[in-house]
C-alpha positions in Angstrom: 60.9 -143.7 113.0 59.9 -140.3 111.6 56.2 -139.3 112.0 54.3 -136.8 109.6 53.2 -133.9 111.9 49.1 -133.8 111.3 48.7 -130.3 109.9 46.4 -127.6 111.9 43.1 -127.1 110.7 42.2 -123.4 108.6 40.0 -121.9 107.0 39.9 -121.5 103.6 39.0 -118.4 101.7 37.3 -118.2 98.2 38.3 -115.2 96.1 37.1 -113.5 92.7 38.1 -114.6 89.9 39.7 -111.1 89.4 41.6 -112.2 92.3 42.5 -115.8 91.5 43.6 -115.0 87.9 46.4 -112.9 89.2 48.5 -115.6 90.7 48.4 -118.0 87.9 51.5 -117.6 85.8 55.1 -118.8 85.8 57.5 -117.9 88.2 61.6 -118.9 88.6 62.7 -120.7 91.9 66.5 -121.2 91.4 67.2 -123.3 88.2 63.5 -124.7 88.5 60.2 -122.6 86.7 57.0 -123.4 88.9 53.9 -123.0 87.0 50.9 -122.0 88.7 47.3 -123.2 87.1 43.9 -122.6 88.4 41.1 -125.3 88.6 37.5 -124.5 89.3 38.5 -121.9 92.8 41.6 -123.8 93.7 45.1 -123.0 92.5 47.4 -125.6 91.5 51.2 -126.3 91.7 52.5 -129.6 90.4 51.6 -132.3 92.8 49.5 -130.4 94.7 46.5 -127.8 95.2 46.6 -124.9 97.1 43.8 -123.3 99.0 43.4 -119.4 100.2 44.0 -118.3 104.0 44.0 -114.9 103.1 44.0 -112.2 99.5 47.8 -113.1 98.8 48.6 -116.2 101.0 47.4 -119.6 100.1 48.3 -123.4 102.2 48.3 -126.9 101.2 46.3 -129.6 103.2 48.8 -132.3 102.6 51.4 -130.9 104.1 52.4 -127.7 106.1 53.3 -125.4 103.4 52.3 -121.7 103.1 53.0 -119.9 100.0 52.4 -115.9 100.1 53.0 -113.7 96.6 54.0 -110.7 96.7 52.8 -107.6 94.8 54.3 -104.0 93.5 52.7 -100.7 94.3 50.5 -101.5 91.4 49.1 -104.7 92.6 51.3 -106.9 90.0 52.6 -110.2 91.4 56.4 -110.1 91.8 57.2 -113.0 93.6 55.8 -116.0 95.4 57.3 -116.9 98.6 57.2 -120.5 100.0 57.9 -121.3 103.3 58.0 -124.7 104.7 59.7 -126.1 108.3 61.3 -123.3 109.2 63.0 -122.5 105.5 62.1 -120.3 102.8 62.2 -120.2 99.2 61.4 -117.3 96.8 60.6 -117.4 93.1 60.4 -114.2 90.6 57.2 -113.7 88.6 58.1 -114.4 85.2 54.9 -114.6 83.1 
């Protein structure tokens, strides 16, 4: 029988709306587009909110995903990063 792993407790951080508006966009993960919304000081990916840990890395509750996004020299999002059980996957900004 497989158990679900109970996932570790954080802390969730709330940022600016200046902040929060930067991540929401589209973005390519292999043949699949992932389209990040915002809702009230939450993001959301299909299925499933995501909550801030820290300025460009965000978790879920339900299950032990982190997702970081990475930015240019200018502070532009160029990529979000998700990594779950030990595997990675990136996705190129393509708002």
């Amino acid at each position: 029988m497989i158990r679900n792993k109970p996932v570790a407790v954080r802390n969730e951080i709330i940022l600016t709306e200046t902040e929060f508006n930067k991540f929401i966009g589209k973005y390519q993960m292999g043949g699949q587009i992932v389209t990040i919304t915002g809702e009230g000081y939450h993001l959301r990916m299909p299925g499933f909110g995501i909550l801030g840990a820290a300025p460009n890395r965000f978790y879920t509750r339900l299950q032990d995903i982190w997702i970081d996004f990475a930015a240019d020299g200018d502070g532009k999002i160029i990529k979000m990063i998700s990594a779950q059980g030990g595997s990675k996957a990136e996705a190129n900004t393509i708002k």
